[in-house]
PLY file of the C-alpha trace (Angstrom):
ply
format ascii 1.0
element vertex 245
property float x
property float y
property float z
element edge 244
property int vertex1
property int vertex2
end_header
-14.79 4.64 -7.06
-15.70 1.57 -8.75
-15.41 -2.59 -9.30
-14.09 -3.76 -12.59
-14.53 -7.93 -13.27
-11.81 -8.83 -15.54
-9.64 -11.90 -16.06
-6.69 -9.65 -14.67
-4.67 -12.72 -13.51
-4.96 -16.50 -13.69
-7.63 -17.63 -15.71
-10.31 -16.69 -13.29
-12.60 -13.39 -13.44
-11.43 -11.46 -10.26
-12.71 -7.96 -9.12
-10.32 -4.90 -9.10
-11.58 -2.20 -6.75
-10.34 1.73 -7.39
-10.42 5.11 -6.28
-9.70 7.51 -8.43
-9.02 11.71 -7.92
-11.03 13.08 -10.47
-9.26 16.84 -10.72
-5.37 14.63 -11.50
-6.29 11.34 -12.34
-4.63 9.55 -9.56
-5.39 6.55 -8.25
-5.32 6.60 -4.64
-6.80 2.91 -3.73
-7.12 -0.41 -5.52
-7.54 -3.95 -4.34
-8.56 -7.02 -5.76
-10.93 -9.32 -4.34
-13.02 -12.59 -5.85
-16.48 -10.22 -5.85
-17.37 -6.79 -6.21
-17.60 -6.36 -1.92
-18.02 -4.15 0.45
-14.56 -5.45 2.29
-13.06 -4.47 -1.26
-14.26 -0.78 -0.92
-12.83 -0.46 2.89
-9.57 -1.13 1.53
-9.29 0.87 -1.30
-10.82 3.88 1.28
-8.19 2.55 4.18
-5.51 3.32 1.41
-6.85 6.86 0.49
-7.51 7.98 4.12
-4.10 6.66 5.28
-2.04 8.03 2.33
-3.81 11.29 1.44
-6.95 12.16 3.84
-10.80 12.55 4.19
-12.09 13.31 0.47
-14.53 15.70 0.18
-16.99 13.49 -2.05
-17.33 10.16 -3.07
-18.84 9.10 -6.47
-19.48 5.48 -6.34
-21.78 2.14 -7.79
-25.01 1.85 -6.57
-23.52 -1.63 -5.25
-23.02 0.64 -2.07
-26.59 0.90 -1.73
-26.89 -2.65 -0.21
-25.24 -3.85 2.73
-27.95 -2.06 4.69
-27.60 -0.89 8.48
-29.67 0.93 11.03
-28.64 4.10 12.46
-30.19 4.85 15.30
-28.76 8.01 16.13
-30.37 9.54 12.85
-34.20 9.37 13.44
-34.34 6.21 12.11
-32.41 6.98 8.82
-31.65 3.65 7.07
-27.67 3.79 6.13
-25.39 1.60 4.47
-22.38 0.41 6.05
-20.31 2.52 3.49
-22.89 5.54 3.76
-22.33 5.17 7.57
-19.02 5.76 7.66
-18.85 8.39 4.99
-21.31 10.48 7.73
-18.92 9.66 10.33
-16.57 11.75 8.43
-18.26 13.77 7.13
-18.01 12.80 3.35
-20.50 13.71 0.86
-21.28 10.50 -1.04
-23.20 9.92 -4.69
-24.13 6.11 -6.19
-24.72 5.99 -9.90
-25.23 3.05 -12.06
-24.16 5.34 -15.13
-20.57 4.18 -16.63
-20.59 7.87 -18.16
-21.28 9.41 -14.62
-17.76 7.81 -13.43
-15.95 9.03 -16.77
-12.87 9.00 -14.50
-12.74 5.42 -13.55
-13.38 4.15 -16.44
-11.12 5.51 -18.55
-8.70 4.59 -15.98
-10.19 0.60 -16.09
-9.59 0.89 -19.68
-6.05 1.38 -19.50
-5.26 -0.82 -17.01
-6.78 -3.70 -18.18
-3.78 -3.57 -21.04
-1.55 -2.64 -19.23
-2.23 -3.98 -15.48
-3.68 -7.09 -16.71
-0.73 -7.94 -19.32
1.97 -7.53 -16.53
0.24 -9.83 -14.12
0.17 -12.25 -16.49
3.62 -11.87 -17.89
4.89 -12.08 -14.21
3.00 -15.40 -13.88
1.07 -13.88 -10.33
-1.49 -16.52 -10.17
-2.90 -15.55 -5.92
-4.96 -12.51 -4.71
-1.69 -12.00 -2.42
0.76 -11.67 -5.52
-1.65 -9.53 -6.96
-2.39 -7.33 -4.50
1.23 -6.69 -3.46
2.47 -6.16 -7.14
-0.79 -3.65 -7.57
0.54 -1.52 -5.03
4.27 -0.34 -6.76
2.23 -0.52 -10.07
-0.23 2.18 -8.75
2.94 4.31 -8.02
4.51 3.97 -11.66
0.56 4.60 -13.05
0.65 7.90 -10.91
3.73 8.61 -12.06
3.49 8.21 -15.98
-0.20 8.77 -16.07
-1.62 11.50 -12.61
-1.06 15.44 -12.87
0.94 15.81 -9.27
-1.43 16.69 -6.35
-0.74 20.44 -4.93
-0.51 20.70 -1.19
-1.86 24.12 -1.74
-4.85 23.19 -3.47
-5.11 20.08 -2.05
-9.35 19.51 -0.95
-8.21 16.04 0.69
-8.52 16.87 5.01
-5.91 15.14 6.91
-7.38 12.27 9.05
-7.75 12.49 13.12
-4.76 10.55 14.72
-7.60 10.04 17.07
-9.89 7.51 14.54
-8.74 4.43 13.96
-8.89 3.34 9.94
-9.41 -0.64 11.41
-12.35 0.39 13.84
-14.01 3.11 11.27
-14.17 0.44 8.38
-15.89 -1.76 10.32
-18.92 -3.96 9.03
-21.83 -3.69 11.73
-24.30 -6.59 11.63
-27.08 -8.06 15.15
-27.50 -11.40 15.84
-29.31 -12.51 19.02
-28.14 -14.73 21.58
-29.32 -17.99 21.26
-29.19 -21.11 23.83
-25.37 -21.69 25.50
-24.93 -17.68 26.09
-23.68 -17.93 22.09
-24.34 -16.70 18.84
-24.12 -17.59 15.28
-22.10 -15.72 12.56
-20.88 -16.72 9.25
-21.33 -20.43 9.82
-19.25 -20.33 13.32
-20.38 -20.08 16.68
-19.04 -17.70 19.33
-19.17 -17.06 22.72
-18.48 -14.15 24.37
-15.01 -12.67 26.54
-14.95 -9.56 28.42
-11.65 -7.32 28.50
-9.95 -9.66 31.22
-10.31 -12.64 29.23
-13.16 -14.30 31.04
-16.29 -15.70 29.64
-19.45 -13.77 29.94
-22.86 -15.30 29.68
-25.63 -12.82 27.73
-29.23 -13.53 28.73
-30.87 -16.00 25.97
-32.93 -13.02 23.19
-30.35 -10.51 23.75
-29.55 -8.98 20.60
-26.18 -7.68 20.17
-24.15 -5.91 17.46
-21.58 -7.81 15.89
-18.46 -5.36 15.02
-16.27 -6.62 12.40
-13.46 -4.52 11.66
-10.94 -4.04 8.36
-8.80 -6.97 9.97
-11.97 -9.03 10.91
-11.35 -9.33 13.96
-14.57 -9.81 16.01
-16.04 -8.05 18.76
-19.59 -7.79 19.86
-21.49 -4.79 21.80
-24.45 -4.80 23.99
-25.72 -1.94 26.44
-22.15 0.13 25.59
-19.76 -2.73 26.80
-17.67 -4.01 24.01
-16.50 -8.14 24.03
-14.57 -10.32 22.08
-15.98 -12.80 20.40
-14.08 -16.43 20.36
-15.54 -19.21 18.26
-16.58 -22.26 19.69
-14.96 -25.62 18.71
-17.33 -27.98 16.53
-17.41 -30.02 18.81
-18.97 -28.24 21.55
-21.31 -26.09 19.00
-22.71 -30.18 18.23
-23.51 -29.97 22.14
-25.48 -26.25 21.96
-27.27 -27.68 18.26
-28.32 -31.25 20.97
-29.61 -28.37 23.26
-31.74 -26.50 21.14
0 1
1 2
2 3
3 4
4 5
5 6
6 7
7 8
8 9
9 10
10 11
11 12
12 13
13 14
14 15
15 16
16 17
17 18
18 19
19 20
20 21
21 22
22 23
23 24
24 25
25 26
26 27
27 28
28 29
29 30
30 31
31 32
32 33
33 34
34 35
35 36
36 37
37 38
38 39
39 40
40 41
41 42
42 43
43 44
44 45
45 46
46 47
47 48
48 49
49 50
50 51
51 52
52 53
53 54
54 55
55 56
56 57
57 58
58 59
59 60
60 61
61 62
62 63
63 64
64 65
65 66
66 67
67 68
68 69
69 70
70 71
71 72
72 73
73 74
74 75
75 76
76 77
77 78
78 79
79 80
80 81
81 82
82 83
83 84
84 85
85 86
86 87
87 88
88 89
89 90
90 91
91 92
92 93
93 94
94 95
95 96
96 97
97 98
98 99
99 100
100 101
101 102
102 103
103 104
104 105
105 106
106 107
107 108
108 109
109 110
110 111
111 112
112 113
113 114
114 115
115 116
116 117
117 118
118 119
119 120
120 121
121 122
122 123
123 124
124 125
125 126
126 127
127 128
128 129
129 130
130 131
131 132
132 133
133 134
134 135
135 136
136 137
137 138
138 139
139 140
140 141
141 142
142 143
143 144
144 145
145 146
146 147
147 148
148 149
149 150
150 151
151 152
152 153
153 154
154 155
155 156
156 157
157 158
158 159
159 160
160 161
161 162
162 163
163 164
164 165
165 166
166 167
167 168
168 169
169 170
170 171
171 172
172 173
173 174
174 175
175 176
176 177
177 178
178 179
179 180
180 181
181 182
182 183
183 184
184 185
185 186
186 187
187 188
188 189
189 190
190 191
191 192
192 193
193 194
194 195
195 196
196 197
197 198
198 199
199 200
200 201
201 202
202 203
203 204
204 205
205 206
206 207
207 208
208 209
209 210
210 211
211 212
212 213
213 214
214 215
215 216
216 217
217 218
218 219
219 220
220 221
221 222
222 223
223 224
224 225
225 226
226 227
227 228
228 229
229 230
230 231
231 232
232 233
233 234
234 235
235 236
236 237
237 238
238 239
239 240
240 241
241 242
242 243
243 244
């Protein structure tokens, strides 16, 4: 699994994201995004664990090495959000920063930049929506023309528990603490916080909570085992909190 920056569309360098099956060849996840991200990675793995299972091992950049988090269940093991999720599921996972250690991928970034890049530009897809939706029927063709089929019987891929959810297990984990108005800040908004019957709660000023974002960003927040919503606070009334502190 890997990032490729490339002028695949427009006339802007964009990031294509893939997973590839190194015994056929297959590609079983790609995405584009502006940056090489960690959002990028959870949905090329939300393809592969929806469409063919739980691999076995990942090989990956060392780019997964950041995005650090603290697992406290693990003797104080420092993870990274990717790394934490590949434990939950028991997935072996490698980082290299070797091109020859992914031979795989990129080979397979080699071909498609003549052949992905030249049809996104001959179809005139100019928006990371275009391009994402036309990558997905052109990943089927690729597979078709390009993949040795995947046995069932030899198949290492483990089917996924109904009982996980992909949205929930992708999630990007992050603590902020509460700060004066019961609120917190995250990526330039402030939120307060709603409990499961839609009513406001109000966290004691220095609480720190974890901030769960999921695959479809929606926010929630944890403290003590309870999970909350969070719901951003008009500008407005975040002036008022700034006037308070």
């Amino acid at each position: 699994m890997d990032a490729s920056p490339f002028v695949w569309f427009g006339e802007e360098v964009s990031h294509l994201h893939i997973a590839v099956d190194d015994c056929t060849g297959m590609i079983v996840g790609a995405y584009f995004d502006h940056q090489e991200t960690l959002k990028g990675y959870y949905e090329v793995t939300a393809q592969f664990l929806e469409k063919y299972g739980i691999p076995v091992k990942i090989l990956t950049d060392s780019y997964i090495q950041s995005e650090k988090k603290k697992d406290s269940s693990s003797d104080g093991e420092t993870l990274t959000q990717y790394g934490y999720m590949c434990k939950t599921l028991g997935v072996l996972l490698d980082t290299t920063s070797v091109p020859q250690a992914k031979g795989r991928v990129e080979r397979s970034f080699g071909t498609l930049q003549s052949r992905l890049a030249s049809e996104l530009h001959l179809y005139n897809i100019q928006t990371f929506e275009e391009a994402n939706l036309y990558l997905q029927a052109f990943v089927e063709n690729f597979n078709k023309q390009f993949a040795f089929p995947l046995k069932d019987t030899q198949n290492a891929f483990e089917k996924l528990d109904t009982t996980l959810s992909i949205n929930q297990l992708l999630s990007r984990n992050t603590f902020r603490t509460v700060s004066v108005g019961h609120s917190i800040k995250y990526k330039n908004n402030a939120y307060r916080f709603i409990d499961a019957n839609g009513e406001q709660i109000y966290l004691l000023r220095n609480s720190r909570v974890m901030v769960i974002e999921p695959l479809d960003e929606q926010l929630f927040t944890s403290l003590n085992d309870k999970l909350y919503t969070l719901e951003v606070i008009e500008e407005h009334e975040a002036v008022c909190l700034r006037r308070l502190t």
